[in-house]
ROVEX-78762 format. One record per residue (C-alpha): residue number from 1; x, y, z. Coordinates in nm, 3 decimals, always signed. Layout:
! residues N
NODE    n       c1       c2       c3
NODE  NUM        X        Y        Z
...
//
This chain:
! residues 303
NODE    n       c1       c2       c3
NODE    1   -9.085   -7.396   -1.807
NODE    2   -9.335   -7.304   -2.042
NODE    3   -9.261   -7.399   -2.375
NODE    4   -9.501   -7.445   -2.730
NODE    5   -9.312   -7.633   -3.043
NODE    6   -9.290   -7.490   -3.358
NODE    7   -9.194   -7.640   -3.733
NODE    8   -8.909   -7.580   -3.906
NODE    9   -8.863   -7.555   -4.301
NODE   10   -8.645   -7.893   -4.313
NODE   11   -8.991   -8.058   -4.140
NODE   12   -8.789   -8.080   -3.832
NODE   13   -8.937   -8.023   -3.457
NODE   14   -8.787   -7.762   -3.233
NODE   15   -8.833   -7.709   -2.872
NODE   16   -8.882   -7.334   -2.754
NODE   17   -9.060   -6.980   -2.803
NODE   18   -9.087   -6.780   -3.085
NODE   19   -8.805   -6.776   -3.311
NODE   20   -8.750   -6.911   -3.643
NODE   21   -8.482   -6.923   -3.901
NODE   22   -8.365   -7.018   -4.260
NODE   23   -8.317   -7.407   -4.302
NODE   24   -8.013   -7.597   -4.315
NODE   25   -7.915   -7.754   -4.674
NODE   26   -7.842   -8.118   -4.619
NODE   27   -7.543   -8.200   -4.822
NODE   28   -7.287   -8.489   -4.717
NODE   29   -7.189   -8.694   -4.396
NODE   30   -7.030   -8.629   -4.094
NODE   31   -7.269   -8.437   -3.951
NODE   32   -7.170   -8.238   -3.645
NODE   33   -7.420   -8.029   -3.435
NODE   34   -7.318   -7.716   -3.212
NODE   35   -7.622   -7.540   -2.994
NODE   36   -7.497   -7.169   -2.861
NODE   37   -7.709   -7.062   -2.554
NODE   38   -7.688   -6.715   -2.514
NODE   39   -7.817   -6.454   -2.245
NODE   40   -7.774   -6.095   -2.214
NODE   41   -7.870   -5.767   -1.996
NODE   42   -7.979   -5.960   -1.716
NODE   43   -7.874   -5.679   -1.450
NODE   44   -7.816   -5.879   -1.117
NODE   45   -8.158   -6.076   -1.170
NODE   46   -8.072   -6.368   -0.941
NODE   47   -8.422   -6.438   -0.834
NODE   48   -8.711   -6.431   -1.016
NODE   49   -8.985   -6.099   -1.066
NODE   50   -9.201   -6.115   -0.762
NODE   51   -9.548   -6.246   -0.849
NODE   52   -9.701   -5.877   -0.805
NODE   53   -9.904   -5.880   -1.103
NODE   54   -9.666   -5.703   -1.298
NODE   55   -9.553   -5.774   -1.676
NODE   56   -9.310   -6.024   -1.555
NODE   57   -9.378   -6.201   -1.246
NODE   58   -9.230   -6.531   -1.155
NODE   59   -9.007   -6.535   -1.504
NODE   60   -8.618   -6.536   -1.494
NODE   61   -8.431   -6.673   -1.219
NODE   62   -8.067   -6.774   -1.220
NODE   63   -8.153   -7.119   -1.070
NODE   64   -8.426   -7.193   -1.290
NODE   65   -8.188   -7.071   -1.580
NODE   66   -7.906   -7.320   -1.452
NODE   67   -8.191   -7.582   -1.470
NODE   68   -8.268   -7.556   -1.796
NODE   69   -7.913   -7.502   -1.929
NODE   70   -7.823   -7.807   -1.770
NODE   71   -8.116   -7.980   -1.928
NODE   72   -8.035   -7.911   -2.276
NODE   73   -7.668   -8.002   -2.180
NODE   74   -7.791   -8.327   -2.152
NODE   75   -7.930   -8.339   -2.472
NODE   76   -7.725   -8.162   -2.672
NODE   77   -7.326   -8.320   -2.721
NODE   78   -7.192   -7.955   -2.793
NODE   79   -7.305   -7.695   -2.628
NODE   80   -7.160   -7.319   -2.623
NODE   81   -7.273   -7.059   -2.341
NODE   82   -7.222   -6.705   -2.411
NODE   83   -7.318   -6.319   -2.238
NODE   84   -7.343   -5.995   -2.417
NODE   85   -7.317   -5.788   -2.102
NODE   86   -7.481   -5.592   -1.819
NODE   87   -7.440   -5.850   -1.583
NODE   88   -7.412   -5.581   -1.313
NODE   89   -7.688   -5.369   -1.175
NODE   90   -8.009   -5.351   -1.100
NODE   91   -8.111   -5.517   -0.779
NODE   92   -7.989   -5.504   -0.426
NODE   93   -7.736   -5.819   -0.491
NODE   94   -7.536   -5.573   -0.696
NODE   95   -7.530   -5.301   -0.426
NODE   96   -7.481   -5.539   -0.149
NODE   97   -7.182   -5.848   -0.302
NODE   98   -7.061   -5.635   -0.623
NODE   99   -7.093   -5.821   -0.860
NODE  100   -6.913   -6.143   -0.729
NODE  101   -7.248   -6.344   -0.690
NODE  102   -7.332   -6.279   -1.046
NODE  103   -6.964   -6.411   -1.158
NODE  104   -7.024   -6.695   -0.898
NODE  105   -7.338   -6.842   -1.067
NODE  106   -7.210   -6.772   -1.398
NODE  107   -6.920   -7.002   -1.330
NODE  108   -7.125   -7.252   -1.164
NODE  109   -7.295   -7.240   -1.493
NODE  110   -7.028   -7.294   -1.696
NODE  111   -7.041   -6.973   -1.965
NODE  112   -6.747   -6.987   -2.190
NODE  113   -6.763   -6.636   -2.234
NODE  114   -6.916   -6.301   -2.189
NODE  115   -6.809   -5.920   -2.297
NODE  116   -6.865   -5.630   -2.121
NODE  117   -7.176   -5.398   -2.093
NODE  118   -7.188   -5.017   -1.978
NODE  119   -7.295   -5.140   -1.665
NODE  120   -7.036   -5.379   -1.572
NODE  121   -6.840   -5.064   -1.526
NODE  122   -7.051   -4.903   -1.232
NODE  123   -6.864   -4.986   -0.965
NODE  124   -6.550   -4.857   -1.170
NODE  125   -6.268   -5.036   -1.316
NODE  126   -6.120   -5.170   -0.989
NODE  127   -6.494   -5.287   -0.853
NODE  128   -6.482   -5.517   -1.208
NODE  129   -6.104   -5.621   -1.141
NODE  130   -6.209   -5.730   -0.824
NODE  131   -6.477   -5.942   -0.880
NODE  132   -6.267   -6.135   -1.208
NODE  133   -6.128   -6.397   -0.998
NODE  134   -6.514   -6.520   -0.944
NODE  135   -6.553   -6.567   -1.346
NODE  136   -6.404   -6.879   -1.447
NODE  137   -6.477   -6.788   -1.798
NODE  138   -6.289   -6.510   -2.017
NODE  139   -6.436   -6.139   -2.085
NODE  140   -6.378   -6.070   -2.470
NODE  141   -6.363   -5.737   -2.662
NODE  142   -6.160   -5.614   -2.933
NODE  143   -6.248   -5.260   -2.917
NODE  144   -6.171   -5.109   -2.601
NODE  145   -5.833   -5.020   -2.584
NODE  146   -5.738   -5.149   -2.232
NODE  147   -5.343   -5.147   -2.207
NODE  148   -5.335   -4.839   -1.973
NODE  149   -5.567   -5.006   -1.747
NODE  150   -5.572   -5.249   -1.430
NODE  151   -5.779   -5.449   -1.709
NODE  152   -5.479   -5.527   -1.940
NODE  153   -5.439   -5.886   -1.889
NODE  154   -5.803   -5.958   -1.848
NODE  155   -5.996   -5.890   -2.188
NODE  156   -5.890   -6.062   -2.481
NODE  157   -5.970   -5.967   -2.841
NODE  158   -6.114   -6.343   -2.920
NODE  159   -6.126   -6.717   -2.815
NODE  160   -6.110   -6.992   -3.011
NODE  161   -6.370   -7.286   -2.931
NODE  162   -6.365   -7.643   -3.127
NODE  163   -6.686   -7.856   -3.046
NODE  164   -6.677   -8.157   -3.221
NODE  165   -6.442   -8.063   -3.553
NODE  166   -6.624   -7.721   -3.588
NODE  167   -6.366   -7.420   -3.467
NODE  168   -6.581   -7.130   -3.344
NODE  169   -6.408   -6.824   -3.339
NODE  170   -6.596   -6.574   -3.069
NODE  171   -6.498   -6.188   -3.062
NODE  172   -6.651   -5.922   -2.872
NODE  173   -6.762   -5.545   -2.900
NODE  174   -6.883   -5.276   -2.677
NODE  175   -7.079   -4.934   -2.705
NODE  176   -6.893   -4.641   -2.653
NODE  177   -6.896   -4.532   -2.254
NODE  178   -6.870   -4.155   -2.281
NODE  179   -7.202   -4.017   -2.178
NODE  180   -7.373   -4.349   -2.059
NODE  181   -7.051   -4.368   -1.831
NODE  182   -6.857   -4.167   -1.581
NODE  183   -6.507   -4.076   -1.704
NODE  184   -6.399   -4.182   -1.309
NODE  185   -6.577   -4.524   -1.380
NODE  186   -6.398   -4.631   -1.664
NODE  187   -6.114   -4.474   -1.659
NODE  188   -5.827   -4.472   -1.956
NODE  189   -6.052   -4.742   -2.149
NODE  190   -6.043   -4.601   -2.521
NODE  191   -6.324   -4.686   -2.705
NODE  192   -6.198   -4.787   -3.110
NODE  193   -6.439   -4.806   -3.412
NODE  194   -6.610   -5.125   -3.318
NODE  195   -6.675   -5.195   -3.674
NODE  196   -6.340   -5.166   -3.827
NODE  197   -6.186   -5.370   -3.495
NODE  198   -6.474   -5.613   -3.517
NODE  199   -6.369   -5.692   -3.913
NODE  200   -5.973   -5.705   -3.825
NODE  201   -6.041   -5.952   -3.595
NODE  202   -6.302   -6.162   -3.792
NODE  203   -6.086   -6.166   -4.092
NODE  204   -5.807   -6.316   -3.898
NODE  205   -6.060   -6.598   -3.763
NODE  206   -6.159   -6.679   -4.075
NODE  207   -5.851   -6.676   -4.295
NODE  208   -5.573   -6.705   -4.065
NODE  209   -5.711   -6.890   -3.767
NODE  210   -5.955   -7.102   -4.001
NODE  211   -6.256   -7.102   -3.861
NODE  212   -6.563   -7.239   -3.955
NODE  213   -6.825   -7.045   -3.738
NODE  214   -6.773   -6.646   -3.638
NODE  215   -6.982   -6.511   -3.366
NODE  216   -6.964   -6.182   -3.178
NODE  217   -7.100   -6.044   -2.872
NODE  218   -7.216   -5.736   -2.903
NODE  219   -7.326   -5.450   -2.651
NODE  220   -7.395   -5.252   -2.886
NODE  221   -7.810   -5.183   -2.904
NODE  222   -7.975   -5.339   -3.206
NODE  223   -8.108   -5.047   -3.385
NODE  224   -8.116   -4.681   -3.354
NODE  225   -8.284   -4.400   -3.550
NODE  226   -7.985   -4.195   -3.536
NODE  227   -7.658   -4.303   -3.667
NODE  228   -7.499   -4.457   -3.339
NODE  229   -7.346   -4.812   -3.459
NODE  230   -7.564   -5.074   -3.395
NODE  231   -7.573   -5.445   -3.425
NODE  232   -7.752   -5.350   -3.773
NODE  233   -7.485   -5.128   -3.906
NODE  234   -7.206   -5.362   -3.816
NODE  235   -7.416   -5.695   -3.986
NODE  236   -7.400   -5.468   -4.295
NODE  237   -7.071   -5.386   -4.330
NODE  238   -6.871   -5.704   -4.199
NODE  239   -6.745   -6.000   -4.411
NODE  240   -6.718   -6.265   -4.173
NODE  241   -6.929   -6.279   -3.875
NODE  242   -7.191   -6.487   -3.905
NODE  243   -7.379   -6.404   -3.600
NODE  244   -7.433   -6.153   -3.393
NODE  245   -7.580   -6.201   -3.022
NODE  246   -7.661   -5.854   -2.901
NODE  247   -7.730   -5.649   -2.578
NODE  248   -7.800   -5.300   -2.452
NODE  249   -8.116   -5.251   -2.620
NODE  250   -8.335   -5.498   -2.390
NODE  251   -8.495   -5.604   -2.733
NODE  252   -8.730   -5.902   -2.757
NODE  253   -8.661   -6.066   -3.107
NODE  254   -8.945   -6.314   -3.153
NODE  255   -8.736   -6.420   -3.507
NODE  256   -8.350   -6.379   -3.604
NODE  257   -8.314   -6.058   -3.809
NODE  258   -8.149   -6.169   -4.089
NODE  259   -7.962   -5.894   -4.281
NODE  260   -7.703   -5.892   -4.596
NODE  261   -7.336   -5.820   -4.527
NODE  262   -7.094   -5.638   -4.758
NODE  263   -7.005   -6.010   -4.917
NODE  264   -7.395   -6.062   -5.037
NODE  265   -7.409   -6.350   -4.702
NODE  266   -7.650   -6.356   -4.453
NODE  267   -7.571   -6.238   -4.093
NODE  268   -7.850   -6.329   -3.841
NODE  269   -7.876   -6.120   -3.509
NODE  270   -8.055   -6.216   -3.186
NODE  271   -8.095   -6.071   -2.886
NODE  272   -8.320   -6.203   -2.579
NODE  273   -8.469   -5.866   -2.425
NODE  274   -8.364   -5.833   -2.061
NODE  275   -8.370   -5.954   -1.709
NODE  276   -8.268   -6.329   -1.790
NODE  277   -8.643   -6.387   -1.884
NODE  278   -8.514   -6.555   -2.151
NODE  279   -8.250   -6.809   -2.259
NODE  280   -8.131   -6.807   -2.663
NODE  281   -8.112   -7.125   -2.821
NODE  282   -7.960   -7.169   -3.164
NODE  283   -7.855   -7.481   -3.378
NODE  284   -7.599   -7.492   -3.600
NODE  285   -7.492   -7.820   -3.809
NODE  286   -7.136   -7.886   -3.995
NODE  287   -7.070   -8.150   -4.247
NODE  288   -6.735   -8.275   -4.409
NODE  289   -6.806   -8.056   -4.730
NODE  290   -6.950   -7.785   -4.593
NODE  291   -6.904   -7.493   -4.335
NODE  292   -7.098   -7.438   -4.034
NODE  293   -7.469   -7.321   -4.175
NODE  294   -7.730   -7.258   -3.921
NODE  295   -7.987   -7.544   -3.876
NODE  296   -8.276   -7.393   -3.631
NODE  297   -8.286   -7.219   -3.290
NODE  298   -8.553   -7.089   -3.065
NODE  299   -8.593   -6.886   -2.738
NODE  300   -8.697   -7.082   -2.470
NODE  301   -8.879   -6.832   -2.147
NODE  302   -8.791   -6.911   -1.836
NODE  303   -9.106   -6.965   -1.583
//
């Protein structure tokens, strides 16, 4: 793995590629660290790009990812491990096992969680029901309307996760399918305003369900010139989610975007581009006084 260190504000060292972010204020004891790893759009890249002299030769590779996760595993006490989608398609494996090797290594892995992509619908909603029982891990989204669908009682809205004393509520969105999706494929899935559904749900995380942290995947794309939602337009007009891992777009983010929600709070948003060339890496720290603030992150490449 080839990785360069880089500074952060607080003075502090971090280990990784290319990503920076505003530093944690230090106030009180207790100090509790949480480090989400995060991958999206890797598209049934189980092996790494053939050294052909292309862009990306000899980066990515699920075995080399499962390395490295396991390495900062060991140094890291709590540790989330999240997907924003497109697991499915895009090399032979897909054609060939359907999707059940890609569940297989994921659970090997140990994700916590993933939501759905466009893609993880190409085999239809009974190729995806099929391969569930390889995921130990949940699939989350709160804004496809599943209930007259085989899927019904296998996405949830949101998880709850508590590493050490900080509750992390996770929710998940998805783009709509129609037009980047057969009707056939996906079936009676109705697609609801992700950005209303994505506030409903973050509202009851953070006042109801208390949470400290609020993070949603999002297959959404991270910008468009057009007015299609994007990770942008929801980070603008939600009041709770404090981050936002993203997919779809395949976009490299060398630093967090940072952009203002409707509350005058900051809402970071991160995605890793594509392929599994890369595995996201951010800190966050929680103290007795104060709620979960981000501390620093970086994106480590896989080679």
């Amino acid at each position: 793995m080839n990785r360069r260190n880089f500074i952060l504000a607080t003075g502090k060292a971090a280990i990784g590629a290319a990503i920076s972010t505003t530093p944690l204020v230090v106030v009180g004891k207790n100090r509790s660290r949480l480090s989400v790893l995060f991958t999206n759009d890797w598209h049934s890249r189980i092996d790494p790009f053939p050294m052909d002299g292309g862009k990306y030769q000899g980066l990515g590779g699920a075995s080399k990812r499962a390395a490295l996760i396991a390495k900062i595993r060991n140094q890291e006490k709590h540790t989330l491990l999240l997907d924003s989608g497109d697991i499915f398609q895009g090399t032979p494996y897909f054609n060939v096992f359907g999707g059940k090797l890609e569940f297989e290594l994921m659970s090997a892995m140990k994700y916590d969680a993933a939501t759905l992509g466009n893609h993880d619908f190409d085999n239809g909603i009974d190729g995806l029901v099929k391969q569930l029982p390889f995921a130990t891990f949940p699939f989350i989204n709160c804004n496809y309307n599943v209930e007259d669908t085989i899927l019904k009682d296998h996405i949830i809205p949101y998880k709850i996760f508590n590493k050490g004393g900080t509750r992390i509520g996770v929710l998940g969105v998805g783009i709509k399918l129609d037009g980047l999706v057969s009707k056939k494929l996906y079936g009676n899935v109705v697609y609801q305003d992700p950005i209303q559904k994505a506030n409903e749900v973050a509202e009851q995380l953070k006042t109801k369900l208390k949470c400290d942290l609020i993070i949603c995947l999002s297959h959404l794309g991270f910008d468009y010139k057009s007015d299609k939602v994007s990770d942008i337009t929801l980070a603008k007009q939600t009041s709770h989610i404090d981050l936002i891992l993203g997919g779809h777009t395949h976009t490299f983010l060398e630093t967090p975007k940072q952009v203002i929600n409707n509350r005058n709070k900051v809402v970071n948003i991160l995605q890793t581009g594509w392929a599994g060339i890369n595995l996201g890496k951010i800190d966050y720290e929680r103290h007795s006084n104060l709620e979960a603030q981000i501390g620093g992150n970086s994106m480590v490449k896989i080679n």
